[in-house]
Each structure stands twice: as structure tokens, then as C-alpha cells.
VEXLUM-16625 format. One record per residue (C-alpha): residue in three letters; x, z, y. Coordinates in steps of 0.5 Angstrom, whole numbers, padded with zeros to 4 digits, always signed. Layout:
ALAXZY
...
END
This chain:
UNK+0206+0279+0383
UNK+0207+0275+0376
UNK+0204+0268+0376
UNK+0203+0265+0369
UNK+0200+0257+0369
UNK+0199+0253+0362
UNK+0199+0245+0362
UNK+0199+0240+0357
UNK+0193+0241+0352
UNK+0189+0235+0351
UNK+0185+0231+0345
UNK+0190+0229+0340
UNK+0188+0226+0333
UNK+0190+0230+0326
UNK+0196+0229+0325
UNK+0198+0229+0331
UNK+0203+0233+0337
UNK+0202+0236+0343
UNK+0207+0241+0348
UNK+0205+0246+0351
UNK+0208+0249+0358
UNK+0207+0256+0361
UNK+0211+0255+0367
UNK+0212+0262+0370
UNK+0213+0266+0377
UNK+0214+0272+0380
UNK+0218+0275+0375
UNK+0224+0271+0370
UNK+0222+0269+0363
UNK+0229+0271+0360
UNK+0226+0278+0361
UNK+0219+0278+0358
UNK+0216+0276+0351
UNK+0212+0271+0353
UNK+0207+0269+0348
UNK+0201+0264+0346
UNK+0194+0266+0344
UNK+0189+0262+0342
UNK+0181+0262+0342
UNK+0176+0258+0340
UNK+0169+0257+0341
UNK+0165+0263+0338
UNK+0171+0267+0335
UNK+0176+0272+0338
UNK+0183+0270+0341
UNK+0188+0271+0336
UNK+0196+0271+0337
UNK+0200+0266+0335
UNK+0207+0266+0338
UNK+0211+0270+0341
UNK+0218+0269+0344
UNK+0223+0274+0346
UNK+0227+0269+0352
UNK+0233+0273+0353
UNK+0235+0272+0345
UNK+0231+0267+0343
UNK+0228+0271+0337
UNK+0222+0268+0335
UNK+0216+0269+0331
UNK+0209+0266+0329
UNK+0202+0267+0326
UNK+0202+0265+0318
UNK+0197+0259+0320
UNK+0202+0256+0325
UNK+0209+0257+0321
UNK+0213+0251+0320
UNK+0208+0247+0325
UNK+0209+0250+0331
UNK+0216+0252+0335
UNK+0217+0255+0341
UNK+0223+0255+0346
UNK+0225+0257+0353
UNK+0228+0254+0359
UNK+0231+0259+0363
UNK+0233+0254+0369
UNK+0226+0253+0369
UNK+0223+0259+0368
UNK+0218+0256+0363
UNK+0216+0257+0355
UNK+0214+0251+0350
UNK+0210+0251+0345
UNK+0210+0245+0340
UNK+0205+0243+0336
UNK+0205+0238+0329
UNK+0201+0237+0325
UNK+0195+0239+0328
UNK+0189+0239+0324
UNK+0182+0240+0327
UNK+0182+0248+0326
UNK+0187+0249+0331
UNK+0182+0246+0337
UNK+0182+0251+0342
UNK+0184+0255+0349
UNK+0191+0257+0349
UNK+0193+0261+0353
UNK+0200+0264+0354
UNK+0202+0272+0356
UNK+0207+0275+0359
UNK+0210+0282+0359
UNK+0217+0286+0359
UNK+0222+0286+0354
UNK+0221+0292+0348
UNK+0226+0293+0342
UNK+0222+0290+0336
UNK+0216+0287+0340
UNK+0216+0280+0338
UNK+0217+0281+0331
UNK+0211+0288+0332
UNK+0207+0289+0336
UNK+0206+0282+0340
UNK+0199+0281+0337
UNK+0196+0286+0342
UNK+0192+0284+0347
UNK+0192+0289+0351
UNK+0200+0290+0352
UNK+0201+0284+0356
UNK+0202+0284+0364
UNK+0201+0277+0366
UNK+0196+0272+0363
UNK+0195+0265+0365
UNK+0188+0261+0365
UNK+0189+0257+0359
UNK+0189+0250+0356
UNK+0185+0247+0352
UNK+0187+0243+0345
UNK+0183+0239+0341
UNK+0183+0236+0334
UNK+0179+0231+0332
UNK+0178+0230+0324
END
């Protein structure tokens, strides 16, 4: 059974950085898009990247683009997600998710919340202004 644990949310000022980490078991990243979601009080979770580990194709929600960057460490079975440039509208959960590979998926389809396997607990990020 795949397993899924984010880490590294915490309270950061605007402007500021923060690294998440979704460290997984039972299954390898190389073969699964893995990606991160988020909510936040009273709306719906929304995607926000997606990362294809055994390439390394990448893709990212507009209201991230340029500010946050995902990447893979295979040896460590886990995926980052670094975050600049935060600003108060990106407090939230985060969450990452996990299924297996499927052609064009990241760049498609990765917004669906119902295509995923795996989903870790969540981590929360706060923005202050």
C-alpha cells in the first residue's frame, strides 16, 4: 500500500520561501506523476503542479508559474516543491498525490481529483501580509 507524507509547511512573511516535501513509500516516484494541490479555508482544492519523475517534465498552475518549482530526488524517493515569492493568497493546505504514469498526464489531465491513487495528509502554509 502507497503511503504519501508531506513536510515542510510553516508561517513565512510575504516575500518569503518555503520547500515542501512529499516523501513516498510503497510505490517509486520515478514511476508516478506526482502532484501538489492546495486549499484553503472555504474554497476548493486546486492543482497546482505536476511532475512527471522519470523525465522530469514539469508543469504549473498560472498563479504559481515562475514562483514555484518542483523537482524529484529518486535516491530519496521524494518530490519538492519550492516556493518564492509567497504572498498572503497562497496560504493554505498542501497536499501532494500520486498516480501512475500516463502519456501527456502532467501537461492534461493532472487537475483531476479523482485521478489519483495516493494522497498524503496535507501541510499547511501560511502567508502573512
Amino acid at each position: 500500500e502507497g503511503k504519501l507524507v508531506e513536510s515542510g509547511g510553516g508561517v513565512v512573511q510575504a516575500g518569503g520561501s518555503l520547500r515542501l516535501s512529499c516523501a513516498a513509500s510503497g510505490f517509486t516516484v520515478e514511476d508516478y506523476a506526482i502532484a501538489w494541490f492546495r486549499q484553503a479555508p472555504g474554497k476548493e482544492r486546486e492543482a497546482v503542479s505536476c511532475i512527471n519523475s522519470d523525465n522530469d517534465s514539469t508543469n504549473y498552475a498560472d498563479s504559481v508559474k515562475g514562483r514555484f518549482t518542483l523537482s524529484s530526488d529518486n535516491a530519496k524517493n521524494t518530490v519538492y516543491l519550492q516556493m518564492n515569492s509567497l504572498q498572503p493568497e497562497d496560504t493554505a493546505i498542501y497536499y501532494c498525490a500520486a498516480r501512475p504514469h500516463a502519456w501527456g498526464f502532467c501537461s492534461n489531465y493532472y487537475s483531476g481529483l479523482h485521478l489519483y491513487d495516493y494522497w498524503g495528509q496535507g501541510t499547511q502554509v501560511t502567508v502573512s501580509s
